[in-house]
Structures are given as C-alpha cells and as structure tokens.
C-alpha positions in Angstrom: 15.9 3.3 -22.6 17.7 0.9 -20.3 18.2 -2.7 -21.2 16.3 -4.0 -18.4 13.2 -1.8 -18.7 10.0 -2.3 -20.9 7.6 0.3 -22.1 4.7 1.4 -23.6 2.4 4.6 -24.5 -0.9 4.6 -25.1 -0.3 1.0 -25.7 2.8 0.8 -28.1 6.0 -0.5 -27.1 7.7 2.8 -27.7 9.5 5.0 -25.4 9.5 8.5 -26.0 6.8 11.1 -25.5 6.3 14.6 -27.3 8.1 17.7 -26.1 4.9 19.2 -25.5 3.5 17.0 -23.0 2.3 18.3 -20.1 3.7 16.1 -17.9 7.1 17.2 -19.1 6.3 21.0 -19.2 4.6 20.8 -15.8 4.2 18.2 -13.8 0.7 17.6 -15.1 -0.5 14.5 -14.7 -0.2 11.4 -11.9 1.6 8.1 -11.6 1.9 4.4 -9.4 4.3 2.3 -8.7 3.0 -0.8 -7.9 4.8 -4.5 -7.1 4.4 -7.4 -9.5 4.7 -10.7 -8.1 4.2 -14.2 -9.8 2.9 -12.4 -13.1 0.3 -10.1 -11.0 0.5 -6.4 -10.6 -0.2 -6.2 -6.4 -3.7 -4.6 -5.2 -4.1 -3.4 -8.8 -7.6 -1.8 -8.5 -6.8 0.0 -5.3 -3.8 1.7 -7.6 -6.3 2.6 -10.5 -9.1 3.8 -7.7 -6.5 6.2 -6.6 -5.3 6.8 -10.2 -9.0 7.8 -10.7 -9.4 9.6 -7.7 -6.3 11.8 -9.1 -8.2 12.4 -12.2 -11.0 14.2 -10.7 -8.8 16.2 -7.7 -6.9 17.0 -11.3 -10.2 18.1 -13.1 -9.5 15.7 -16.4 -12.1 16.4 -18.9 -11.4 13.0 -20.4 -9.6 11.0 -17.9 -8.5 7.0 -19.1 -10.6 4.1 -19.0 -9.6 2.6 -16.1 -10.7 -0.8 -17.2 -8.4 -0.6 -20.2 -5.9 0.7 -17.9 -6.1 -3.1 -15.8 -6.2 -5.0 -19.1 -3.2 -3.6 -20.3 -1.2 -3.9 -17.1 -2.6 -7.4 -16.4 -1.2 -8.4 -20.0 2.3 -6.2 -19.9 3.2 -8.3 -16.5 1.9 -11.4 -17.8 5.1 -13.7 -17.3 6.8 -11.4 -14.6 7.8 -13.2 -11.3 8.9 -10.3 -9.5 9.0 -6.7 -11.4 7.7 -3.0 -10.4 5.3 -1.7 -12.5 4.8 2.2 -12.9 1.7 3.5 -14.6 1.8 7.5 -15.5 -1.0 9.8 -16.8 -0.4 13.1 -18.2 -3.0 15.8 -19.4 -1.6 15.0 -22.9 0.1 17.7 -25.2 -0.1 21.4 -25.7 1.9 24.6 -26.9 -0.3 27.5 -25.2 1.2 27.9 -21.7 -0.6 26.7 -18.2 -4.0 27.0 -19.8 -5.5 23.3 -20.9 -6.4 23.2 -24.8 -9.6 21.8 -25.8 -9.9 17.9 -26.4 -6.7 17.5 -25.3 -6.5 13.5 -24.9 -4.8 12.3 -22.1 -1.1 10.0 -22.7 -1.0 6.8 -20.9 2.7 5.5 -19.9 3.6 2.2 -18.3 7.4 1.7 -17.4 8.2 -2.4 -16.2 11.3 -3.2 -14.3 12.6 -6.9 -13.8 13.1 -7.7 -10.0 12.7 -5.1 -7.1 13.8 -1.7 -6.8 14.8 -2.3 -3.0 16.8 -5.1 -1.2 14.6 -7.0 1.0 17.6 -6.8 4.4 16.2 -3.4 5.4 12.7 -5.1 6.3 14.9 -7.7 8.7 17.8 -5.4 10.3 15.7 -2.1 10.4 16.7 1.5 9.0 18.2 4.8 10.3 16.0 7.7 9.5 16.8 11.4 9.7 14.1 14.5 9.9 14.2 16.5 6.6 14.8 20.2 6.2 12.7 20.4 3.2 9.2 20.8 4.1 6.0 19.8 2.2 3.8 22.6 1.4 -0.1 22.0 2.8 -2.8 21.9 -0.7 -6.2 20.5 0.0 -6.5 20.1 -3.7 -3.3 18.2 -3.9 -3.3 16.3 -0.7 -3.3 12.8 -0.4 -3.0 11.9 -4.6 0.3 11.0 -6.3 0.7 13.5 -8.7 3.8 14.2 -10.7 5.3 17.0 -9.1 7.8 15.6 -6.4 10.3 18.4 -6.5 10.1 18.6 -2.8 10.9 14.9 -2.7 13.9 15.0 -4.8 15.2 17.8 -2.5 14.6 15.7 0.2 15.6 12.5 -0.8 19.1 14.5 -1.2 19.2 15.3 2.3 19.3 11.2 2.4 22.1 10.9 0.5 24.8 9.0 2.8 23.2 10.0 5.8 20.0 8.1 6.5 18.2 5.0 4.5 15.1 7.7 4.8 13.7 10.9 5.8 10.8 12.1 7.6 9.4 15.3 6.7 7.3 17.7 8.2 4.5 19.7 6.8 5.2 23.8 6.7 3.3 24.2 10.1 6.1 21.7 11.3 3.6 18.3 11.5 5.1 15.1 10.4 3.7 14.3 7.3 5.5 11.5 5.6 8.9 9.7 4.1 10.8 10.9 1.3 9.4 7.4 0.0 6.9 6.4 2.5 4.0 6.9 4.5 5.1 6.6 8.6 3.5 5.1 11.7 4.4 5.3 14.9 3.1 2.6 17.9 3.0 3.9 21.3 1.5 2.3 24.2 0.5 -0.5 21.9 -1.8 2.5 20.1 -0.8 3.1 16.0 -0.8 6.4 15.2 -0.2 7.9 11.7 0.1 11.1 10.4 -3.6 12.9 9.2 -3.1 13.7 5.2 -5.8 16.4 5.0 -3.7 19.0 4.1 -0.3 17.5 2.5 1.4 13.9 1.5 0.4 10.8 -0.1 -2.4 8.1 1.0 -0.7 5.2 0.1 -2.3 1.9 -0.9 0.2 -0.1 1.9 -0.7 2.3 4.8 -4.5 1.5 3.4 -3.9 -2.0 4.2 -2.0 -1.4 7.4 -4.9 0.5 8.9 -7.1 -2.3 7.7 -5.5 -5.0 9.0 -5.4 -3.3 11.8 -8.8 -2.7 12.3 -9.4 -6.1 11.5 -7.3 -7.1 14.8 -9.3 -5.0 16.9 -5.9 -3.0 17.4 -6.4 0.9 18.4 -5.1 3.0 15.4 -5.9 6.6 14.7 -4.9 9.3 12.1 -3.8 13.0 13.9 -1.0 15.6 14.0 2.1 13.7 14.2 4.8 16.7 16.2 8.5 15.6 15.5 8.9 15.5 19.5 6.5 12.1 19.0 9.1 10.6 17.0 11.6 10.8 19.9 9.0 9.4 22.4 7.7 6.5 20.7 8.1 2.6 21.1 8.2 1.5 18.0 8.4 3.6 14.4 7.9 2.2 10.8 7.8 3.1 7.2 5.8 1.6 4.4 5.2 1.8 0.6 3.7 -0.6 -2.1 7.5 -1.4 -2.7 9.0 -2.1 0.5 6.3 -3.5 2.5 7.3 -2.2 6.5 10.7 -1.2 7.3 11.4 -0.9 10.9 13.1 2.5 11.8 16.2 1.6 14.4 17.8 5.1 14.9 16.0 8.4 14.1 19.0 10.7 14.1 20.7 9.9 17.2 17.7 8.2 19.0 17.5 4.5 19.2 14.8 2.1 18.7 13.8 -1.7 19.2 11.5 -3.3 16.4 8.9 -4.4 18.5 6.4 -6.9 18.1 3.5 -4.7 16.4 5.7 -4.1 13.8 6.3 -7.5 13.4 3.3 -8.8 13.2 2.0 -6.2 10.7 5.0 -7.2 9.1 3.8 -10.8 8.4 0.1 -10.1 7.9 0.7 -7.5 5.4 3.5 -10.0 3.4 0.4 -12.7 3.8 -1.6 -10.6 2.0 0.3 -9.3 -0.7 0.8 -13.0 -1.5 
C-alpha cells in the first residue's frame, strides 16, 4: 500500500482483502469518498444515508451498522486536517458464481489519504470540459447510488486524458447525465437546471446541498432532461463533487463561457457550509 495511505477492514489496520470478494469478482458492493477537514469527515451522515440507501437498491440481507460505520470514521480521521476519506462495502466473499451464498457477511473498507486529491486553482480560473463518447447505460435499479462498477467511467475519464479537465456524458437516449467525476448544472436565465437521475448517474451529496441552498435563496432550480444542445446555449455551467466543491466550466469543447455570479455565489455558500 502507498506510504501516504491508511487502511482498515472490518476494522483492522490491514490492507488486503480475499480473492473471493465480491467486490473484486464483480463489482458487488458500494463506496464514498468523502472530504475530511479539521479532523471531521464532511456531511458524514448524508454519505452513510446514501451508503444505506445503496444497501437496500443492492438487496443486502445483512447490510453494516451504519452507526458503527460513523464511529469508526469519526475515530480513523481523528487528527486529520485535510484528508479524503473513502468508505467501501462489498457483499463479502464467495466461490459459487453470480449467485449470493447464504450468510454471507458483508466486508467493510476504509482507505485515508493525507491532503486533497485535487488542486484547489481549478475552482478560481475555471475548467475546459469536453462531451464524452462513452455513454451511461439507463438502470432504475442502479440509478442514482454509487455502486462499484464504474467501468463506463474509467472509459470515460480516458477520453479526458490531455484533452479536457472533465467530461460530460450523456445517457444512451443521448440526455446529459453527469461528469466523469461530477454531477453538472447549468444556469440559464438566472434559472438552475440539473440533469433528472431517474434512470442513470449518481445523486451526489454536493449537488444535494447545491439544490438546497438554493432553495433556501428562493432561487428557481429544477431537475429535467438536460439535451447536449443546452450546454452550448447556456450562461453559466458548473461541476461539483464532495471533493472539489464547484468548478466553473470555461470552454465546453470549442464554446466559451464567463463564470458568472450564480456560480459564485454558490461557490461561497457551499465553502461556508462545508466549514
């Protein structure tokens, strides 16, 4: 394991898992990644709520306590002035194929990292974003959780590679759906607008927030179809995570944008919170 990263499963500081995990065979199972600042793991329970929320989607017999879950967080990032935190749950172990053994008991994984994953400039200058050619495949059952599988992400995320700081990508019936890394919102007319995640993509804790505070301003916002055509149209564009907090899209391929004040603002009412 690298130098600079802690871990534990189901509690111990090891850092191996059997062969016959599930998460390793297929993808069964969920994770967060979540910002620690000043010793605290950032809008904890909303990440265990969703963690939770995974479980069921995921039909867990036995999923975690949750509540031992947030004591053993709270006490690995005891100390930490600014880490990431990722919390992973698999099915546990088995040898028999797709189908789910008997009292199979669920693995528990936390991974800390010193500092952040992501320099803080890109939230000031803004980011150039490209539109993906991999598409994310529409599952009601899926939709919305974070569970493991994020092959269509890492084939994504290589369309990135020296082209873009992000990319957006669409949904098979061609709807913007989300970031490689991020959920998106778009401000047009002074109205925010972000993608509906009925059918495909994450709901992530930040865009949670953002739609809260939001509301909270009395500022319009709504959730529908997103068409790539929007993205070309709009005033402002912005992506968000747990990680990054907002980061301002500039250029979307070869279109140019202005941060504008909405994202601004949400910009400093989200950092207030987080704090």
């Amino acid at each position: 394991m690298h130098e600079d990263i802690r871990c534990r499963v189901n509690g111990e500081p090891v850092s191996q898992v059997t062969v016959t995990d599930r998460g390793l065979q297929f993808g069964d199972g969920l994770f967060e990644t979540i910002a620690v600042l000043d010793g605290k793991p950032v809008w904890l329970q909303r990440h265990l709520d969703r963690l939770s929320d995974g479980c069921q989607h995921l039909r867990f017999s036995s999923p975690p306590d949750m509540q031992l879950l947030a004591d053993e967080a709270a006490e690995f990032c005891a100390g930490q002035q600014q880490a990431v935190l990722k919390i992973i749950l698999t099915r546990g172990s088995s040898t028999g194929g797709y189908s789910v053994p008997k009292g199979a008991t669920p693995n528990r994984i936390m991974l800390l990292k010193s500092a952040s994953r992501h320099s803080s400039e890109p939230a000031e200058t803004g980011i150039h974003a490209g539109i993906c050619q991999q598409r994310i495949a529409a599952s009601t059952t899926l939709a919305g959780i974070k569970h493991l599988n994020r092959l269509e992400q890492v084939l994504a995320r290589m369309e990135c590679e020296g082209r873009w700081q992000e990319g957006i990508m669409l949904d098979t019936s061609g709807h913007v759906i989300e970031g490689t890394m991020s959920n998106v919102f778009l401000v047009r007319d002074s109205v925010l607008v972000t993608p509906v995640l009925d059918n495909a993509g994450i709901r992530g804790i930040t865009r949670d927030m953002i739609m809260e505070i939001a509301a909270s301003n009395a500022m319009a916002n709504i959730e529908r179809n997103v068409s790539p055509e929007e993205l070309f149209e709009a005033d402002e564009i912005f992506v968000c995570n747990s990680l990054i907090g907002i980061w301002p899209v500039v250029q979307i391929d070869e279109h140019r944008l202005n941060i504008g004040d909405v994202t601004r603002h949400l910009q400093q009412t989200l950092t207030e919170v987080m704090c």
